[in-house]
N, C-alpha and C positions, 0 to 999 in steps of 0.2 A: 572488512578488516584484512590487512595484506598478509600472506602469507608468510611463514616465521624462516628464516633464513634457515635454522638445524633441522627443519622437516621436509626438507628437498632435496631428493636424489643425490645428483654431484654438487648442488650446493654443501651438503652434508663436506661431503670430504671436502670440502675446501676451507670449510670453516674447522674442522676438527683437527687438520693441519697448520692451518693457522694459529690457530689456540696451542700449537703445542711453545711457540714464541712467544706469543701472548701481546702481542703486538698487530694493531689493528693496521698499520704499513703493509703487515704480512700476507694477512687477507687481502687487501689492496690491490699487491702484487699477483697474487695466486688466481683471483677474479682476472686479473686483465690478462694473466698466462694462458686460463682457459678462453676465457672470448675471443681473444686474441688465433686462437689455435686451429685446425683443421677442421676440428668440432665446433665450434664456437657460434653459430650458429643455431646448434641445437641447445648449447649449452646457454645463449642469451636468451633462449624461451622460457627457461626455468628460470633464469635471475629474475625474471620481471614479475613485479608482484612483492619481492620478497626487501625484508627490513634489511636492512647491513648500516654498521657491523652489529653481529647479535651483542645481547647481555646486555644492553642500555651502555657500551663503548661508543666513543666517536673518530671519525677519521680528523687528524687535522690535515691543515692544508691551506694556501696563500691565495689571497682573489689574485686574479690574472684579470680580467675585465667584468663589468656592467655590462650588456649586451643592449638589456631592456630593466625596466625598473624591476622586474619580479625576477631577473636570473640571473646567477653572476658564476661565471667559468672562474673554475679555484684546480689549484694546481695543488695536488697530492704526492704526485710522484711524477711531473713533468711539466717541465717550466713553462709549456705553450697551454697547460689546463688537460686535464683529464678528468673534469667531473664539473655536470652542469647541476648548480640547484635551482630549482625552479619553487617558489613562492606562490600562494595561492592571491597573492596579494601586492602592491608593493613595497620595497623596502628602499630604506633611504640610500643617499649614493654611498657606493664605498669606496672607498680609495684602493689602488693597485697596491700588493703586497699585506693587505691589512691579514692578521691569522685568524683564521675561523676553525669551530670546532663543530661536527656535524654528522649526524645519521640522517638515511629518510629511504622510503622506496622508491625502488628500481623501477622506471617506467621503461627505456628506453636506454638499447646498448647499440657501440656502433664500434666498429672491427677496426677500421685502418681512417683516419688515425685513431687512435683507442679514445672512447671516451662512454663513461654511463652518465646519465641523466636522471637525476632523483626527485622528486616528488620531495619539499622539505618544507616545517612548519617551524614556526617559532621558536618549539621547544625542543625541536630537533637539532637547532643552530645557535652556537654560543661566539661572541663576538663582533656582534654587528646588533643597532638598535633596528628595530622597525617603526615604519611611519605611527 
């Protein structure tokens, strides 16, 4: 079972700051300020593993490409994609710009250009049918 995004460290304060908007954008942002940062490194160890966004929320965010049948780069807060989801399975083609709505875990973060890669299931992602 992955770990709960409010029971880690500086995950904690990223989430508790985000919630004060309430806006799953916010968190968005706040994740890719810290990875992104001098610490980020340390701070990408602890994202992985863990759910985002908490509370059963989802990010939205626009496919940017199909890479392979199971993953599709979606653009949350930058037009070239900043978030890979990765399908245990494959899912039908989708078309560029279609909107998706989406939680799932963190497996993998990566600094410049920013991008986290999520671990995501069916019921994790709304707007696209699967095979």
């Amino acid at each position: 079972m992955p770990r709960q995004l409010l029971l880690i460290g500086l995950v904690t304060m990223a989430a508790v700051q985000a919630q004060e908007t309430d806006r799953p954008i916010d968190l968005w942002r706040l994740l890719q300020h810290r990875v992104t940062s001098e610490k980020g490194a340390e701070y990408s160890k602890q994202l992985q593993g863990c759910e985002i966004p908490p509370a059963r929320r989802t990010f939205e965010g626009r496919v940017v490409s199909q890479p392979s049948a199971s993953e599709l780069i979606v653009n949350v807060d930058n037009a070239v994609g900043d978030a890979k989801l990765e399908f245990d399975h494959a899912v039908k083609t989708v078309k560029p710009g279609t909107v998706v709505y989406f939680e799932g875990v963190v497996h993998a973060c990566v600094k410049k250009p920013y991008m986290l890669s999520l671990d995501v299931g069916d019921e994790g992602v709304a707007g696209l049918d699967s095979k």
